[in-house]
SEMIMAR-16946 format. One record per residue: residue in three letters; x, y, z of N, C-alpha, C in turn. Coordinates in steps of 0.05 Angstrom, whole numbers, plus 5000, padded with zeros to 4 digits. Layout:
N
alaXYZXYZXYZ/...
***
This chain:
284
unk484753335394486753255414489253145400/unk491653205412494153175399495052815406/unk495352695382495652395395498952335390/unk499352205403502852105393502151745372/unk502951815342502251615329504451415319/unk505551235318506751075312506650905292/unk507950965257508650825232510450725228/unk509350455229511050255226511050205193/unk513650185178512550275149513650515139/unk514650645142513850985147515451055122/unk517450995111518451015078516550925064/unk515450735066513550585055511350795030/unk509950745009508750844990507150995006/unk504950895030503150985031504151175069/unk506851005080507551185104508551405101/unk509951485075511051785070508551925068/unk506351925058504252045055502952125074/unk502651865109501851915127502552065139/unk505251995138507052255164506352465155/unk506352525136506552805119503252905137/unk501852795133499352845140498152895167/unk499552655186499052685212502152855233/unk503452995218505853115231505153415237/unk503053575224502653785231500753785254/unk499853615267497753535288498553345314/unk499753265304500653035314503752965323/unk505252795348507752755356507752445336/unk509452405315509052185295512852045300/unk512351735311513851675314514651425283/unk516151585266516951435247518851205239/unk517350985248519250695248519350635219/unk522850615216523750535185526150325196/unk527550175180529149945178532550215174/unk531350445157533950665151532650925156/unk532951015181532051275175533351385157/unk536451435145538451565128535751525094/unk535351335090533951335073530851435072/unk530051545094527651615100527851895101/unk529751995111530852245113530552405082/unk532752225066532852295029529252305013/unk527652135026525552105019523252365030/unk524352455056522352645056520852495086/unk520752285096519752295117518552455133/unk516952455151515852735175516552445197/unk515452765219516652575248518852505258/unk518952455282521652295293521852055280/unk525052045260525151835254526051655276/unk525251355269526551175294527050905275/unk530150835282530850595269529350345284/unk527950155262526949995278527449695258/unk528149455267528049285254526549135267/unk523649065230522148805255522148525240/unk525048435235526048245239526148095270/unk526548325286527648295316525948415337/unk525048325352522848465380524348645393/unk526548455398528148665412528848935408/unk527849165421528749435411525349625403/unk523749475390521649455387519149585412/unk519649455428518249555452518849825457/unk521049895462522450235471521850395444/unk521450275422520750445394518650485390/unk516550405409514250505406513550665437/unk514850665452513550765481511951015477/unk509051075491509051295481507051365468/unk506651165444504551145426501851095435/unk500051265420497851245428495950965414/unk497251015380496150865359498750815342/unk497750675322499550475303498550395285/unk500950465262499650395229501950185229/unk500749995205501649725205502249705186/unk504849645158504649655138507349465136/unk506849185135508749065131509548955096/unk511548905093511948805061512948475057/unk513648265074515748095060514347785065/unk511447815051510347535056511247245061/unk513947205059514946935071516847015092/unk515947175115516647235133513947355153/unk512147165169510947325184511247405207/unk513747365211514947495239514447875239/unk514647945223513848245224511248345243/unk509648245233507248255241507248195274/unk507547925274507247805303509647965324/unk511748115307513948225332512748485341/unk510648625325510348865321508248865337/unk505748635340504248575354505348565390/unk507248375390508148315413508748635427/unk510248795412511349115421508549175432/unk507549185405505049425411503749385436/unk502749095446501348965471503749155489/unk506049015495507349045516507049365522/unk507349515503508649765511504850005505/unk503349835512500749955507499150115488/unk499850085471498250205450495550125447/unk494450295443490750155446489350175423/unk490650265399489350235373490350215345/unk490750005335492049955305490450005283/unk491750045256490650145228491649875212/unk490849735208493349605192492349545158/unk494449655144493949535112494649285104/unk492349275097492049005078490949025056/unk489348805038489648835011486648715002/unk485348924987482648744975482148404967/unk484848434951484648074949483647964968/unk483747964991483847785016480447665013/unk479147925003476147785001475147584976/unk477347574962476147384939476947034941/unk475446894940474846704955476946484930/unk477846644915479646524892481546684897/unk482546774911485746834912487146624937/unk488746504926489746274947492846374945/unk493846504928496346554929497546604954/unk500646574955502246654975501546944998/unk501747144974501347434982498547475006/unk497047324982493847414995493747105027/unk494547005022494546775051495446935072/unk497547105064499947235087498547445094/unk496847635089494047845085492847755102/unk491447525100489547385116491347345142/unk492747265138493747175171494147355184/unk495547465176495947805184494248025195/unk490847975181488948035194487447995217/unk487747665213487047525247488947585269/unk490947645264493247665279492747865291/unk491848105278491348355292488348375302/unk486348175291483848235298483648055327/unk485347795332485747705355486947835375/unk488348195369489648275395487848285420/unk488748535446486648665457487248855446/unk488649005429487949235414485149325403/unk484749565405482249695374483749615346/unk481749555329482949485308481349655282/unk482849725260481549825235483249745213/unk481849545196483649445172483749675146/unk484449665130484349865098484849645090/unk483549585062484349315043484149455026/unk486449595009486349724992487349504952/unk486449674943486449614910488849644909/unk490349514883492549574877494249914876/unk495750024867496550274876496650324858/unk496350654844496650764822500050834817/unk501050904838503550874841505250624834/unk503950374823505050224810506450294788/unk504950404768505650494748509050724739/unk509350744770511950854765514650664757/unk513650454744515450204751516350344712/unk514050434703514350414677515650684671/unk516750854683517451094683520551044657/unk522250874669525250894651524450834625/unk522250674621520950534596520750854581/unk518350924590517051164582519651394578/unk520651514592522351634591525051574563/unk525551304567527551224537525051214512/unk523251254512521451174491520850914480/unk521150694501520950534491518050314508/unk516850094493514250054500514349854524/unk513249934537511749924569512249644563/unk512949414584512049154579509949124604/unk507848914602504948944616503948754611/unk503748514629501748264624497948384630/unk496648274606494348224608493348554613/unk494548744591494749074587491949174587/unk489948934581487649074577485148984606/unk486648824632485848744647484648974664/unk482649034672481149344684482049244720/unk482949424733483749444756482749764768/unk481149704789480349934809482150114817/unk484450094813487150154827486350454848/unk488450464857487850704882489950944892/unk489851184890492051294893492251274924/unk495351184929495751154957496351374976/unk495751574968494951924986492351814996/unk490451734972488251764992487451555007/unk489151205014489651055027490651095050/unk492651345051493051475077490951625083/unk490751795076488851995079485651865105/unk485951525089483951385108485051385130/unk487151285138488651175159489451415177/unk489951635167489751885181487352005196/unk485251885179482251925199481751685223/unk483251445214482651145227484451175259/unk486051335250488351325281487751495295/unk487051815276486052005304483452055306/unk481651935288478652015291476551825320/unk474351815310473351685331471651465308/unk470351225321467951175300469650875281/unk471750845282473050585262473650405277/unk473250405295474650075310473149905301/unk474049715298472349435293470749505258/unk472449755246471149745216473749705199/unk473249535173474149465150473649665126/unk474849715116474749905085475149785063/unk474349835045475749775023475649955004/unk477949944998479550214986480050254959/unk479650394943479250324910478550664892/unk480150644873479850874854477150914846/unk475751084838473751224822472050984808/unk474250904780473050654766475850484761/unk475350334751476650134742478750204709/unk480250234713482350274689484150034679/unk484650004659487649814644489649944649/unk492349774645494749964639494750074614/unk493149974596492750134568491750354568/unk489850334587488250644589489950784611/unk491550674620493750904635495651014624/unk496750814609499350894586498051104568/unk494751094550493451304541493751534556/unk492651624574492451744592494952024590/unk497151744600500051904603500751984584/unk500051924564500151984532499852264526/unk497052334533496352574528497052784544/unk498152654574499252924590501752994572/unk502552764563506152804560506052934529/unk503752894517503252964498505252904467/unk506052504472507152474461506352064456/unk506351954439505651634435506851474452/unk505451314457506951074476505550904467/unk507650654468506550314471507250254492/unk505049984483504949834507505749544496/unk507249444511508449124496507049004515/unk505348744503504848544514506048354516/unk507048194542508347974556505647704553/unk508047534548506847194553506847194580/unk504647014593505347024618508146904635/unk509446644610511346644613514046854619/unk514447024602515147314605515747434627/unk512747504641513047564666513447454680/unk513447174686514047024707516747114706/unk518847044682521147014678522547414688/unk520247554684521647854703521347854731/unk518147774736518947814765520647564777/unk521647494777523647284787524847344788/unk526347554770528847644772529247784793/unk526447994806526848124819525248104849/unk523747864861522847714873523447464880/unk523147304898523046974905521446904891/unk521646624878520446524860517146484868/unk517346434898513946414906512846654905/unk513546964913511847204909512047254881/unk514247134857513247164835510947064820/unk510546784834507646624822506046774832/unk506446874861503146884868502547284851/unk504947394841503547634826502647484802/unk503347274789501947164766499147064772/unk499346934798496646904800494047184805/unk495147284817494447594824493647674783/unk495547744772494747764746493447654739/unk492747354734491147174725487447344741/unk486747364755485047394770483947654760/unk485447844758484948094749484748074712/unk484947954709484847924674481647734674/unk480547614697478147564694476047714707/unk476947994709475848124724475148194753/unk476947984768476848044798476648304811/unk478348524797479648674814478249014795/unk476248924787473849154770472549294785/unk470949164809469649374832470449574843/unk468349744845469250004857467349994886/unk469050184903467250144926466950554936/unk465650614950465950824963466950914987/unk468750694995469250735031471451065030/unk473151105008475051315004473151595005/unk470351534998469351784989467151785032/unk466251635037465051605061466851635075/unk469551635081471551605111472651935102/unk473052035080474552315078472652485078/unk470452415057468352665048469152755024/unk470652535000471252684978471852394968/unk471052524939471252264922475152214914/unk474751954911477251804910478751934888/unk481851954883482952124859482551954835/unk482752064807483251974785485551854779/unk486251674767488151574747489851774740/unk488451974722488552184706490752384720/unk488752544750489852614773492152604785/unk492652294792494652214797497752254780/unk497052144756498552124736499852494732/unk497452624731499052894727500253064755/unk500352964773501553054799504852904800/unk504952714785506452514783508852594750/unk507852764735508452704714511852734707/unk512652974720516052934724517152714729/unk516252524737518252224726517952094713/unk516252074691515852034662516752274639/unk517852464653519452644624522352614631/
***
């Protein structure tokens, strides 16, 4: 049955992937802050400008919708959430997807990021909506941060390089949420979302090594270091709480693997490896 779906997110890492996925089936209403920029990116669906700074406008940008993916970004702002909530009630939508983040279960992450996760979750698990969370692993698509590095030949900088992280390619994070909005069977279920095994950025930088078929380093950062980059490019509170986030994963928090990717699709979760060589034109 043909559903009319509504991504909120929809430039977003893991909403370009969705649309792409639920547009050949599906009437996909794609809420971005720029469609112009969503457009350059490749978007699917009707784009629709939506800012959820503001309710207003919000309601009429979703009319329509059957379901709703949730993918907000700006943790010292939870108005996102709660405006998007308010829409969705008013203008009837009867079933949300919303991403969130594995951290949220470790009973030692108190950071900023992971608090705003948590609230975020009650928020939507208190609607009268259906509800289906994804708490996914970090993204393999991180690693594109290191692309200009790689590309000038020069060494990767990477706090705590040998820290093993589950990470997850965010195709197949959609790929859940594509079964979660039009399938039957997820309301009231949680995932947790996570690569194959557990990798370093060392063993990713290896990795890319051999596709590219050429040496790379990897520079290790003081944690000082990093504090002092992401700041530059963050508020000083989401820069601690990625330090703390690092800190956590360098003691192994973030090592588990789960199977919910391989149980919700019917196929095991992609590789590192995989990923990396689907990807590899922006590292040459």
């Amino acid at each position: 049955m043909s559903l009319c779906v509504a991504v909120a997110g929809a430039g977003g890492t893991v909403g370009r992937h969705l649309t792409a996925l639920l547009a050949a089936d599906h009437d996909v209403l794609s809420l971005t802050r720029s469609p112009e920029r969503a457009a350059r990116l490749g978007v699917r669906g009707r784009l629709v400008r939506a800012d959820f700074d503001v309710r207003d406008g919000l309601v009429r940008a979703l009319e329509g919708a059957d379901a709703l993916f949730v993918a907000t970004f700006d943790p010292a702002d939870p108005r996102h959430d709660e405006h998007l909530l308010s829409a969705a009630t008013t203008a009837g939508i009867r079933h949300v997807v919303k991403l969130s983040a594995l951290a949220v279960t470790d009973p030692g992450a108190q950071d900023l990021v992971t608090r705003w996760q948590r609230e975020c979750e009650q928020l939507w698990q208190g609607s009268a909506m259906t509800w289906t969370l994804l708490r996914a692993r970090a993204f393999m698509s991180n690693s594109l941060s290191w692309a200009g590095a790689v590309r000038a030949g020069e060494p990767v900088p990477t706090l705590y390089g040998d820290a093993p992280n589950a990470c997850v390619d965010p195709a197949d994070v959609a790929e859940v949420a594509a079964h979660a909005l039009t399938g039957t069977g997820h309301s009231g279920r949680v995932y947790a979302l996570t690569g194959p095994r557990a990798v370093s950025a060392r063993e990713q930088l290896a990795q890319l090594a051999d596709l590219l078929q050429r040496p790379l380093k990897l520079e290790d950062l003081a944690a000082h270091q990093a504090l002092t980059r992401w700041s530059a490019r963050y508020p000083l509170p989401v820069a601690q709480a990625l330090l703390e986030s690092a800190g956590r994963q360098a003691a192994g928090a973030k090592a588990s693997v789960t199977q919910d990717v391989l149980q919700v699709t019917g196929r095991p979760p992609t590789t590192f490896e995989t990923w990396a060589r689907r990807h590899l034109s922006a590292f040459r």
